[in-house]
mmCIF file of the N, C-alpha and C atoms, coordinates in Angstrom:
data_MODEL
# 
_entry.id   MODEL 
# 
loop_
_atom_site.group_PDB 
_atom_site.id 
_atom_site.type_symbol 
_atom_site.label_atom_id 
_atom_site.label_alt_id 
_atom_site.label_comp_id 
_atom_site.label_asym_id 
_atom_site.label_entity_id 
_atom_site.label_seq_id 
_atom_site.pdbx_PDB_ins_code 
_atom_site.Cartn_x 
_atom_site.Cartn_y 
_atom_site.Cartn_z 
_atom_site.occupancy 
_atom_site.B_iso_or_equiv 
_atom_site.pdbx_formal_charge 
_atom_site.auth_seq_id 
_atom_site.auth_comp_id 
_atom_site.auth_asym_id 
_atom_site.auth_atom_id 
_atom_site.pdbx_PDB_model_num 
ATOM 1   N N  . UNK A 1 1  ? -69.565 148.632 61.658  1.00 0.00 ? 1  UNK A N  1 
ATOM 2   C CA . UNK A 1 1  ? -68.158 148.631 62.013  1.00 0.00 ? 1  UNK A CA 1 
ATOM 3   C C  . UNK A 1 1  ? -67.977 148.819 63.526  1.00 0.00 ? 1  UNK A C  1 
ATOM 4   N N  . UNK A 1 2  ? -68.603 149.674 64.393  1.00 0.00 ? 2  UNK A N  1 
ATOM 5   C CA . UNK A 1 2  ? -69.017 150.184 65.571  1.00 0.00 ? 2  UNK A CA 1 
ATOM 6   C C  . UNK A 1 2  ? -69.224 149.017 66.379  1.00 0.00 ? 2  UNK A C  1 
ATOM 7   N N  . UNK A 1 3  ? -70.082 148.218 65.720  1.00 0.00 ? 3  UNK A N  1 
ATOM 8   C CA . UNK A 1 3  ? -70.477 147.019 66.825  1.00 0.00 ? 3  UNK A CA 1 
ATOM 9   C C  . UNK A 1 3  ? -69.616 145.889 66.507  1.00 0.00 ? 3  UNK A C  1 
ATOM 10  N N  . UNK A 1 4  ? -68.586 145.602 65.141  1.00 0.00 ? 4  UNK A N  1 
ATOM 11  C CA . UNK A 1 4  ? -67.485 144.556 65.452  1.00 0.00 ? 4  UNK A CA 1 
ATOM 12  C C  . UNK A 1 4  ? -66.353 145.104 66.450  1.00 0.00 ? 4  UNK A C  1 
ATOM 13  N N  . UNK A 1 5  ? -65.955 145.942 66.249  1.00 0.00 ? 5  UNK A N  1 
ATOM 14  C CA . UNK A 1 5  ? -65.126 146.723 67.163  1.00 0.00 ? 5  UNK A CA 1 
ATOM 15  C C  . UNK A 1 5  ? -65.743 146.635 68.950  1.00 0.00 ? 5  UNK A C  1 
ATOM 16  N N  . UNK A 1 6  ? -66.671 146.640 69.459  1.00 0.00 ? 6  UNK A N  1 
ATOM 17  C CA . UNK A 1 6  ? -67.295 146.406 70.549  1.00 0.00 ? 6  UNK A CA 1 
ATOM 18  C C  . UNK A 1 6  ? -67.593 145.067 70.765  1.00 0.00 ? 6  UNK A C  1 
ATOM 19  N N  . UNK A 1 7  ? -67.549 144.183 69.548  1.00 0.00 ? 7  UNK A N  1 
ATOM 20  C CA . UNK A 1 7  ? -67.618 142.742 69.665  1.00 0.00 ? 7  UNK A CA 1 
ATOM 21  C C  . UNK A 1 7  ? -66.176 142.322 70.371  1.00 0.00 ? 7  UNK A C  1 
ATOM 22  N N  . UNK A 1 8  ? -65.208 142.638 69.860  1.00 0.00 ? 8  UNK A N  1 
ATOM 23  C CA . UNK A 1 8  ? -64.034 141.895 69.967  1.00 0.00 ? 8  UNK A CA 1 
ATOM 24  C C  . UNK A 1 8  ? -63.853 142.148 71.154  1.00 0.00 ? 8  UNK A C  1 
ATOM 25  N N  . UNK A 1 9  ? -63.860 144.091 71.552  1.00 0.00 ? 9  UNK A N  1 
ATOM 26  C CA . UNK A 1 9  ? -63.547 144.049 73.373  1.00 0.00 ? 9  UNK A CA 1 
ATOM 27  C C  . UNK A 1 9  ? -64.130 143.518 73.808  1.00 0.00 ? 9  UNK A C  1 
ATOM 28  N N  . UNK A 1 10 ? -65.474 143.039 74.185  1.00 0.00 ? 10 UNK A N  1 
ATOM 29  C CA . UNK A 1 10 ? -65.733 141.780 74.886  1.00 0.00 ? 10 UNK A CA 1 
ATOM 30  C C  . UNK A 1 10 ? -65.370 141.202 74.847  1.00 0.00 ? 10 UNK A C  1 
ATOM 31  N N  . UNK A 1 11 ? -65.238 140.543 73.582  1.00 0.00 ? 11 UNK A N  1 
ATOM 32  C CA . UNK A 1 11 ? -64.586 138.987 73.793  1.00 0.00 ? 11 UNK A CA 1 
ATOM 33  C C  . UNK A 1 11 ? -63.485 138.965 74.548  1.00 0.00 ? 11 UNK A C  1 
ATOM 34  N N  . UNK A 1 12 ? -62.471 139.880 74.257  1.00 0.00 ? 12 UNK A N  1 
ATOM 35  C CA . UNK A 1 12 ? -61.266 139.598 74.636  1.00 0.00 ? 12 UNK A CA 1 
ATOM 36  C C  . UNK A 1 12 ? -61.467 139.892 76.390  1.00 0.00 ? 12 UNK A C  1 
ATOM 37  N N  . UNK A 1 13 ? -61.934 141.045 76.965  1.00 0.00 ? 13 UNK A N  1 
ATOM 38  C CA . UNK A 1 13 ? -62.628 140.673 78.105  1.00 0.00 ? 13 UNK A CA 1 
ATOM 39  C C  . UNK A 1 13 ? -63.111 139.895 79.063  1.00 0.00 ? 13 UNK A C  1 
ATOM 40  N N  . UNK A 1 14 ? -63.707 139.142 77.864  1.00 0.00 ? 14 UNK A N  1 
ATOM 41  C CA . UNK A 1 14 ? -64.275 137.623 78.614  1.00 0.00 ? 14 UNK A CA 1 
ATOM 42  C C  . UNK A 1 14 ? -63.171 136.553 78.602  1.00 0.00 ? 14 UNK A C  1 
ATOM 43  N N  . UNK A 1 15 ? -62.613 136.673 77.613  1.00 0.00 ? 15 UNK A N  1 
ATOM 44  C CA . UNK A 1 15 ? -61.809 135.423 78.016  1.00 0.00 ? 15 UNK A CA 1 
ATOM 45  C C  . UNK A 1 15 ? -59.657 136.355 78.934  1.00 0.00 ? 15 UNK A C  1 
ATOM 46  N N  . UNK A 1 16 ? -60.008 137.366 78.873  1.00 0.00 ? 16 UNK A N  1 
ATOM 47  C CA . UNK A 1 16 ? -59.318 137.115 79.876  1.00 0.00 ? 16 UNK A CA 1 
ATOM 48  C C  . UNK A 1 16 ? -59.811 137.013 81.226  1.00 0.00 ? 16 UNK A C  1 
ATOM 49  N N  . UNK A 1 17 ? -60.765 137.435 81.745  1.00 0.00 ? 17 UNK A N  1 
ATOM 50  C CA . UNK A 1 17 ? -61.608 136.595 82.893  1.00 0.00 ? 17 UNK A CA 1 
ATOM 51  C C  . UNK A 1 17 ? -61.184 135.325 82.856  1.00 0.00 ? 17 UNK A C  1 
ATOM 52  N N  . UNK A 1 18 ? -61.664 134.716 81.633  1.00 0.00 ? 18 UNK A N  1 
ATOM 53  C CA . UNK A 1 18 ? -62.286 133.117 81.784  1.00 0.00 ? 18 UNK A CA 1 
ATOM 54  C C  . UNK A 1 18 ? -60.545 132.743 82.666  1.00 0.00 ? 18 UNK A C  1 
ATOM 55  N N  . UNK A 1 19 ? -59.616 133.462 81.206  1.00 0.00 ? 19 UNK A N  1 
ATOM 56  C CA . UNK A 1 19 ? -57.645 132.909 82.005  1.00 0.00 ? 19 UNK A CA 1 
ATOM 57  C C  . UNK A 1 19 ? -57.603 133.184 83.288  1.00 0.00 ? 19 UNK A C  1 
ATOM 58  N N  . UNK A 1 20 ? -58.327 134.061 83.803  1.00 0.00 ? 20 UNK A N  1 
ATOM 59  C CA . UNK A 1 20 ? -57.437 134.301 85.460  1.00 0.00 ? 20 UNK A CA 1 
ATOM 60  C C  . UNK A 1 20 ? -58.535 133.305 86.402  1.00 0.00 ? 20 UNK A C  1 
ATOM 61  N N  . UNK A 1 21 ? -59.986 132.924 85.563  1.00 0.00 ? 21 UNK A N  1 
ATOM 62  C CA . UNK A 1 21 ? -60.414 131.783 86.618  1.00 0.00 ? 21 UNK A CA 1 
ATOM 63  C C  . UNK A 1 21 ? -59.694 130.462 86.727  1.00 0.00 ? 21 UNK A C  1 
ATOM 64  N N  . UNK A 1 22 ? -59.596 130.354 85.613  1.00 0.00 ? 22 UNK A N  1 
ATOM 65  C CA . UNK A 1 22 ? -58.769 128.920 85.496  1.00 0.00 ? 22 UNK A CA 1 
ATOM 66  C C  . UNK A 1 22 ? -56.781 128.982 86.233  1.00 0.00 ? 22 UNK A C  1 
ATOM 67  N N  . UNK A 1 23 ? -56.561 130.163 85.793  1.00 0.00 ? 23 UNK A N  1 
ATOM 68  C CA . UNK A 1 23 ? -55.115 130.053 86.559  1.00 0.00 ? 23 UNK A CA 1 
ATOM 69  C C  . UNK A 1 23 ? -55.614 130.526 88.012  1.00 0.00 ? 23 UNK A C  1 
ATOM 70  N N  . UNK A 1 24 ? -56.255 130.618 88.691  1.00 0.00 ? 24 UNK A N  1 
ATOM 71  C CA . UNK A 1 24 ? -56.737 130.700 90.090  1.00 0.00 ? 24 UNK A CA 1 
ATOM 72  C C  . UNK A 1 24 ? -57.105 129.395 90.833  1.00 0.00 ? 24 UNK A C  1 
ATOM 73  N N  . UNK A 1 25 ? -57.908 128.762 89.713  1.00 0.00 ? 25 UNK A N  1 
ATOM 74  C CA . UNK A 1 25 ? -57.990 126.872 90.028  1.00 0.00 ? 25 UNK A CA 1 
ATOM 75  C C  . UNK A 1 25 ? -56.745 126.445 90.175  1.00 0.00 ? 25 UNK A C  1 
ATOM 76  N N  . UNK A 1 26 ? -56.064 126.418 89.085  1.00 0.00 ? 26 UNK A N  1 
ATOM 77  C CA . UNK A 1 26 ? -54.665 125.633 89.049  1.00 0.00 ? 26 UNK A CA 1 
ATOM 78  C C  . UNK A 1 26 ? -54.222 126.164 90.343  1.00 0.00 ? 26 UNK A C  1 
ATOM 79  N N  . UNK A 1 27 ? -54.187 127.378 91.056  1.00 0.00 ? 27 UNK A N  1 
ATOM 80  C CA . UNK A 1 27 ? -53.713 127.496 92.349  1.00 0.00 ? 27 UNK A CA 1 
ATOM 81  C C  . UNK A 1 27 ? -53.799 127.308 93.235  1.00 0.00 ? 27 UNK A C  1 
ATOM 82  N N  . UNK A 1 28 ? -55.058 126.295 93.529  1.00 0.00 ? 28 UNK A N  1 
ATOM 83  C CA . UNK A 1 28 ? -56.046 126.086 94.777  1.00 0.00 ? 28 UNK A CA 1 
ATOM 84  C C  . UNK A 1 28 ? -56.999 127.288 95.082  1.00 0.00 ? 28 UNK A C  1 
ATOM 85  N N  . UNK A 1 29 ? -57.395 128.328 94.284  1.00 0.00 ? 29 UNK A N  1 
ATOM 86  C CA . UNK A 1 29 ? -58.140 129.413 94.845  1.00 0.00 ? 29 UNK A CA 1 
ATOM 87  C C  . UNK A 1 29 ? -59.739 129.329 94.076  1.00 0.00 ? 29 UNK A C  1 
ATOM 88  N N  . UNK A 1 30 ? -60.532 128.933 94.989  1.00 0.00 ? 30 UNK A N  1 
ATOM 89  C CA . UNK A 1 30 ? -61.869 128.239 94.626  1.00 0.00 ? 30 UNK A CA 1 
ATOM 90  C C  . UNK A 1 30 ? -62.221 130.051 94.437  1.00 0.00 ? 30 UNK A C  1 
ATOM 91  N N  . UNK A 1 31 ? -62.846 129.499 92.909  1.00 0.00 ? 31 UNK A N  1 
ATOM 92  C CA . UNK A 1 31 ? -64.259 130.579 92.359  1.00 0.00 ? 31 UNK A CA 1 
ATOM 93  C C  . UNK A 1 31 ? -65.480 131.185 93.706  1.00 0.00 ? 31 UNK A C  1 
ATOM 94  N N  . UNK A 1 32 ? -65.977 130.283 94.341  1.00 0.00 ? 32 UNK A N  1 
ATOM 95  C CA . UNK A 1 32 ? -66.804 130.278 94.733  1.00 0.00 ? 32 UNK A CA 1 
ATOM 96  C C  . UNK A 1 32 ? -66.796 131.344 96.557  1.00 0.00 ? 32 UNK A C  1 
ATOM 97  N N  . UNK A 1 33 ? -64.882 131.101 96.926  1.00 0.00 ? 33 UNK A N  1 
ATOM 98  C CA . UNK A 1 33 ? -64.596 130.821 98.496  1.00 0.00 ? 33 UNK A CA 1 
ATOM 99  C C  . UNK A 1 33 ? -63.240 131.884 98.266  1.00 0.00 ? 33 UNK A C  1 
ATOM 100 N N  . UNK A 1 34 ? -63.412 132.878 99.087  1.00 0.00 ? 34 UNK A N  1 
ATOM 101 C CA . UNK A 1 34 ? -62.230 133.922 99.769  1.00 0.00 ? 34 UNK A CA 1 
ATOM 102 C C  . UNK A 1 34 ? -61.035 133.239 100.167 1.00 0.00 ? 34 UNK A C  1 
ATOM 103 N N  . UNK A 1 35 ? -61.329 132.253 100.726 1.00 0.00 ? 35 UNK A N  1 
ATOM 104 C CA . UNK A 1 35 ? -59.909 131.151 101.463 1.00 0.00 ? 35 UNK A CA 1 
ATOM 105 C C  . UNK A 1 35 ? -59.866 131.766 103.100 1.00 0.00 ? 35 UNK A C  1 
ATOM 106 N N  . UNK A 1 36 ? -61.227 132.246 103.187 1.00 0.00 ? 36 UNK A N  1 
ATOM 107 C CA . UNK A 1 36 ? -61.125 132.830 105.049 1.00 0.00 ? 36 UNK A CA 1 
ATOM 108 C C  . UNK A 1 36 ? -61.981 131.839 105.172 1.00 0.00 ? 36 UNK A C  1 
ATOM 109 N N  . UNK A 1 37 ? -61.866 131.286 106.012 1.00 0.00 ? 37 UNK A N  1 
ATOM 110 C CA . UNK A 1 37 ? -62.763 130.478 106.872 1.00 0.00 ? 37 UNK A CA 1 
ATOM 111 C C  . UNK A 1 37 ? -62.724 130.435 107.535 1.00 0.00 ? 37 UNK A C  1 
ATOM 112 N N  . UNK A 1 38 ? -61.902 131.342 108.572 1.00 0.00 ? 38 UNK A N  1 
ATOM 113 C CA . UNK A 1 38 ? -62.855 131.791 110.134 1.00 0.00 ? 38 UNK A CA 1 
ATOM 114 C C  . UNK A 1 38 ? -64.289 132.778 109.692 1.00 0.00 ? 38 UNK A C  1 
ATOM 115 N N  . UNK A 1 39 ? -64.497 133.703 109.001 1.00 0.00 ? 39 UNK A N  1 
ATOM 116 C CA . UNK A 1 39 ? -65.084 134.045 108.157 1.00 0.00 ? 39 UNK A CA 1 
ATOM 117 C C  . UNK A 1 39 ? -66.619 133.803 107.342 1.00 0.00 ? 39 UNK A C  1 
ATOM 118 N N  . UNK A 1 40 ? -66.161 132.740 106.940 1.00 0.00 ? 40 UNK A N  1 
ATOM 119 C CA . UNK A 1 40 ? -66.735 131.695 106.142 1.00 0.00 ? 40 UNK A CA 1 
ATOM 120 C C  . UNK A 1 40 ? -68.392 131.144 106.746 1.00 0.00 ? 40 UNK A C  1 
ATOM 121 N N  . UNK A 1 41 ? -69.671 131.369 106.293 1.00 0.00 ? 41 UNK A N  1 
ATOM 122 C CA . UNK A 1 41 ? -70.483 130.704 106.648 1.00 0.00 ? 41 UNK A CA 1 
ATOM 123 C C  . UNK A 1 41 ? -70.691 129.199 105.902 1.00 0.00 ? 41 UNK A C  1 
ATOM 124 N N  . UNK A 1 42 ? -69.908 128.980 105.222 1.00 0.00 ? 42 UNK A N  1 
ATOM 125 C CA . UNK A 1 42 ? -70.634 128.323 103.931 1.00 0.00 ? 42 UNK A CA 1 
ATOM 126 C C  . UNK A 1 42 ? -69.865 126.413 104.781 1.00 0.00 ? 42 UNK A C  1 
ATOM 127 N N  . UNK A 1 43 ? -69.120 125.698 103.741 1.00 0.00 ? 43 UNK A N  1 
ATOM 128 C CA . UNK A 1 43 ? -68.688 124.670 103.989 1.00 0.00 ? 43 UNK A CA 1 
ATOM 129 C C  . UNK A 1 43 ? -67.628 124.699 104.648 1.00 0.00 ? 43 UNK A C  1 
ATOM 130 N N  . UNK A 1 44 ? -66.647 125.485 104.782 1.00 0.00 ? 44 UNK A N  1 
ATOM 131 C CA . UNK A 1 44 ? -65.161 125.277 105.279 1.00 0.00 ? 44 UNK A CA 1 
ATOM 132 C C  . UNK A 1 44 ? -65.104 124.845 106.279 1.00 0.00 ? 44 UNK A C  1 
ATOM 133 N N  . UNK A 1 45 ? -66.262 125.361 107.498 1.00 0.00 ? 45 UNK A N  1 
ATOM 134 C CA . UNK A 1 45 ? -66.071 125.070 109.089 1.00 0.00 ? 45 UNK A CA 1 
ATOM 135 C C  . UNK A 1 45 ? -66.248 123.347 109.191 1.00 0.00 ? 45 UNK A C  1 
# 
């Protein structure tokens, strides 16, 4: 019983993660990138 009960908070855990990555896309706010790119070593410059 212990470990369905610890099942579900994860899950639900994970997928509210998964919602705020995807409503962060829909916003232009890359997974990967802060949105500083003075900052930024990576691609932005």
């Amino acid at each position: 019983m212990g470990t369905a009960v610890v099942l579900i908070i994860l899950i639900a855990i994970v997928g509210v993660i998964i919602k705020s990555m995807i409503r962060d896309k829909k916003n232009g706010k890359s997974i990967s990138c802060g949105g500083d790119c003075k900052n930024c070593g990576g691609h932005c410059h």
